[in-house]
C-alpha positions as a printed Julia matrix, in Angstrom:
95×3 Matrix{Float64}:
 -49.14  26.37  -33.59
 -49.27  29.32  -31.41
 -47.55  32.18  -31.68
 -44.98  31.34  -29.04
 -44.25  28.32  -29.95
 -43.91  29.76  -33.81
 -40.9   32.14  -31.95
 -38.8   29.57  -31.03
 -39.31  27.5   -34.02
 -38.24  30.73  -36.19
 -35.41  31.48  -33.52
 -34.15  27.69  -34.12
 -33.86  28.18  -37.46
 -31.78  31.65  -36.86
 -30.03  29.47  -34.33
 -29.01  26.65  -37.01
 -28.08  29.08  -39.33
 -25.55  30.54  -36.31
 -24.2   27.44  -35.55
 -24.0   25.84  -38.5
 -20.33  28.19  -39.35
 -19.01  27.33  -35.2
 -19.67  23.78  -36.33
 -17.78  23.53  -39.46
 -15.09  26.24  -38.04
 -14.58  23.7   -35.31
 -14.14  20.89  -37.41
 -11.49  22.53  -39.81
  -9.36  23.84  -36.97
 -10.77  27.51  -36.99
 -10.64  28.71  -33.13
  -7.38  28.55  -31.25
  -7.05  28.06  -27.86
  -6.49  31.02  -25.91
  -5.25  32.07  -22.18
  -8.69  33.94  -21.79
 -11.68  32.51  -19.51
 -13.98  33.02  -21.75
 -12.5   32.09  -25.39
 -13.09  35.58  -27.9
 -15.45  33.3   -30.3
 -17.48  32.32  -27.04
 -18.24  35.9   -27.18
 -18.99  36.93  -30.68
 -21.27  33.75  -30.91
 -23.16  35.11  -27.88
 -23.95  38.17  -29.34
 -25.15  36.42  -32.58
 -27.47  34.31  -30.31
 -28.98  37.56  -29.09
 -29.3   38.39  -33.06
 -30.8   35.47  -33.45
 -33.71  36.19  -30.87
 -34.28  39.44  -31.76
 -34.51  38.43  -35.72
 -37.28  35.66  -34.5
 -39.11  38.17  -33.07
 -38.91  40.35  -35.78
 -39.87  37.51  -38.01
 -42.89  36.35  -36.44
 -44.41  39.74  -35.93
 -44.15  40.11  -40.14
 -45.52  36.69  -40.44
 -48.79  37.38  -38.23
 -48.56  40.57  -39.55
 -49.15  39.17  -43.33
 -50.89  36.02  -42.08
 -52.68  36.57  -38.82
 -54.81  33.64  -38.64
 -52.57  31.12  -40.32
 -51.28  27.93  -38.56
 -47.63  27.89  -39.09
 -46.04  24.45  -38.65
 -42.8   23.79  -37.05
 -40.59  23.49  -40.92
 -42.09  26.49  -41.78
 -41.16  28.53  -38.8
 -37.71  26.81  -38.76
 -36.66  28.02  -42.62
 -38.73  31.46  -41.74
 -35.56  31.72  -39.49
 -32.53  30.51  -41.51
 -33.94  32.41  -44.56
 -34.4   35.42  -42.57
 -31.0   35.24  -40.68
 -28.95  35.02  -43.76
 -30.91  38.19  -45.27
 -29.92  40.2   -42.62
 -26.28  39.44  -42.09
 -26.28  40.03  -45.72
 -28.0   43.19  -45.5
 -26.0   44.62  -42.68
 -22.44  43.17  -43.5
 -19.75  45.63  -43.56
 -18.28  46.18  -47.32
């Protein structure tokens, strides 16, 4: 796999790991409509999809960094990027 295709693999895996809470939110009831165009949440989940690209990126360059001639398949690259996305939300949450 090359190492663009590795990006979005890792940035789907940041991106199920973002979705995954809308998802369940949604089911249980969790956003309210509002008067707004664009809903509040529609916003905050945008910015986390920006998160999510720039964590990929910052994945895959410490992958090749430790492993620069590896093949990385696709579930690889995909749990690089959940496990990597729930690090740094950890890492950066407000106490």
């Amino acid at each position: 796999m090359g190492d663009i295709a590795a990006y979005f693999y890792i940035g789907l895996g940041v991106l199920i790991a973002v979705l995954y809470p809308i998802i369940v939110g949604w089911f249980k009831g969790v956003f309210p409509i509002t008067k707004g165009a664009i809903p509040a949440w529609v916003k905050k989940y945008a910015a986390l999809l920006v998160f999510c690209a720039v964590t990929a990126f910052i994945v895959l360059v410490i992958y090749r960094a430790s492993h620069p001639d590896a093949q990385l398949p696709f579930y690889t690259a995909v749990m690089l990027g959940f496990g990597w996305e729930s690090s740094v939300e950890k890492i950066f949450k407000p106490v």
